[in-house]
C-alpha positions in Angstrom: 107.9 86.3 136.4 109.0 88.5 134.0 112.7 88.3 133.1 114.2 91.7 133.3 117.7 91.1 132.9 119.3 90.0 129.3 118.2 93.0 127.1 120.8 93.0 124.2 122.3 96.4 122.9 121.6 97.1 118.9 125.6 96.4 118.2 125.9 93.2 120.5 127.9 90.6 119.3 127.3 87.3 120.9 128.7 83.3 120.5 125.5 81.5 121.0 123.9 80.3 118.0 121.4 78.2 119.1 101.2 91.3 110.2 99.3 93.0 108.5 100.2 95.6 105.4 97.4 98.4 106.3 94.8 98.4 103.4 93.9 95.5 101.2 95.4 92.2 103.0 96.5 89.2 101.6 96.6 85.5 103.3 99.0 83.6 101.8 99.1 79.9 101.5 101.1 78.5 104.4 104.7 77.0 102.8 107.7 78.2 101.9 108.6 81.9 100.4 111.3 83.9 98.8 111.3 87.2 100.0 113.2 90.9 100.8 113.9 92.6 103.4 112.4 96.1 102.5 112.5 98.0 105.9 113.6 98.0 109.3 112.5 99.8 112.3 113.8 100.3 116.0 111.4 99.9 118.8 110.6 99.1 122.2 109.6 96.0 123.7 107.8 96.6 127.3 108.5 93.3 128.4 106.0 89.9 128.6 105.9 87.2 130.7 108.0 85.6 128.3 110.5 88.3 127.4 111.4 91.1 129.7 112.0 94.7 128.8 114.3 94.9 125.8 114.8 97.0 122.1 112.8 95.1 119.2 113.6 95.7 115.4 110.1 95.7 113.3 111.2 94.1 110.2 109.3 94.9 106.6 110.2 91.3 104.7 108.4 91.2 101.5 107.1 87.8 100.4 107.1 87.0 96.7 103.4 86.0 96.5 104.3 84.2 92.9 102.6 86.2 89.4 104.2 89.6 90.3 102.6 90.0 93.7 104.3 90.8 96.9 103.0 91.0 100.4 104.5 92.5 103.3 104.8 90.8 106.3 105.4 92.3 109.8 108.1 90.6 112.0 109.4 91.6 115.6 113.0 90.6 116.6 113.7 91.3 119.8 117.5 92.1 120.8 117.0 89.8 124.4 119.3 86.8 125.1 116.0 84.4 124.9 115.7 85.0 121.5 119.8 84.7 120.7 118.6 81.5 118.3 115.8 83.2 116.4 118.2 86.3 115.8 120.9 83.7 114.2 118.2 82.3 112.4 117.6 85.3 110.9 120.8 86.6 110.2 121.5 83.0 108.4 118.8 83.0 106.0 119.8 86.5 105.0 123.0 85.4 104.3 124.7 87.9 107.1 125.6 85.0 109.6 127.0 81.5 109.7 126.5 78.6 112.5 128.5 78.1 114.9 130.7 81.2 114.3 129.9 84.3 116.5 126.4 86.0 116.1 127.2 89.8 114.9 123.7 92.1 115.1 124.4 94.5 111.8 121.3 96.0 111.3 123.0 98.5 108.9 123.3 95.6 106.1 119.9 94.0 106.6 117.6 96.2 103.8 117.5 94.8 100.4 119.0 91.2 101.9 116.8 88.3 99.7 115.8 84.9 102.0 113.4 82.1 102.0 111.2 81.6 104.6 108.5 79.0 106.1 105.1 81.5 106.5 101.8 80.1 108.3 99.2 81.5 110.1 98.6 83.7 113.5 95.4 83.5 114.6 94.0 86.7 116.1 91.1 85.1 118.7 89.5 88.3 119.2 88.8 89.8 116.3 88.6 86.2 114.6 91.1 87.1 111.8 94.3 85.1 110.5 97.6 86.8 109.6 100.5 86.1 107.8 103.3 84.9 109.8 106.8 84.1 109.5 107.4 80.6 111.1 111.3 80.3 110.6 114.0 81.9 108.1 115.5 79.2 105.8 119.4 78.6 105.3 120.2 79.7 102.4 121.7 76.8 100.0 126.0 77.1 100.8 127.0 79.4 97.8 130.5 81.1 97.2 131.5 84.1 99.4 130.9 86.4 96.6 126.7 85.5 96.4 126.4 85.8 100.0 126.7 89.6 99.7 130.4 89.5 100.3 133.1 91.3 97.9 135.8 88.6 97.3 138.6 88.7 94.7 138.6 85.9 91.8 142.5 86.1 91.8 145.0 88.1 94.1 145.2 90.4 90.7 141.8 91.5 91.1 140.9 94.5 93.0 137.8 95.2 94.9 135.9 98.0 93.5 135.3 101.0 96.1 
């Protein structure tokens, strides 16, 4: 049975923590990628039998496919409290969330956010074709405030350019 009840809204804060590119396509190597987030689009998800009704956000991350090259990969969020953990996982290897302290869903900041991430395979059975897909988002090694996107003064003296 199809849950129905749990859709998050686009601006929900929460306390848990727990593809294709069109023309020519691209198969990377299963491992581990740096990449950047290079578009993001609302949607609708119509529900599953694992996921009920609920808004999705179609991500654009753009691997680095090493000598220059970059793919894009396709990724589906979806804003429903079954997914609370992959959000945060997310959000953390963007650098926009920390364990353990409360899960905030700004989209606004996500475009041009660099990551790693762990990309294998999804095997489409019908059509007998492999995609690219992103397995999990990688913390990002613990850096100073001020690399993690966030404006922080070096001294009290030192004003934060607006």
């Amino acid at each position: 049975m199809t849950d129905t009840n749990g859709a998050l809204g686009w601006d929900t804060q929460t306390v848990e923590d727990p593809g294709g590119d069109g023309g020519s396509y691209t198969l990377l190597e299963p491992g581990e990628y740096s990449f950047t987030i290079a578009e993001m689009k609302r949607a609708q998800h119509n529900g599953s039998a694992k996921i009920g009704p609920c808004p999705k956000a179609i991500v654009t991350v753009q691997v680095d496919a090493g000598g220059g090259e970059t793919v894009n990969v396709y990724h589906n969020l979806f804003l429903h409290t079954n997914c609370t953990g992959l959000l945060a996982q997310f959000f953390a290897g963007i650098g926009l969330h920390r364990h353990g302290e409360p899960l905030r869903l700004d989209w606004s900041r996500i475009v041009g956010c660099r990551g790693r991430c762990k990309i294998g395979h999804w095997h489409n059975k019908e059509k007998d074709q492999k995609y690219n897909d992103i397995k999990q988002f990688l913390d990002p090694p613990e850096q100073p405030a001020q690399n993690r996107g966030l404006l922080v003064p070096k001294s009290e003296s030192e004003e934060i350019p607006f």
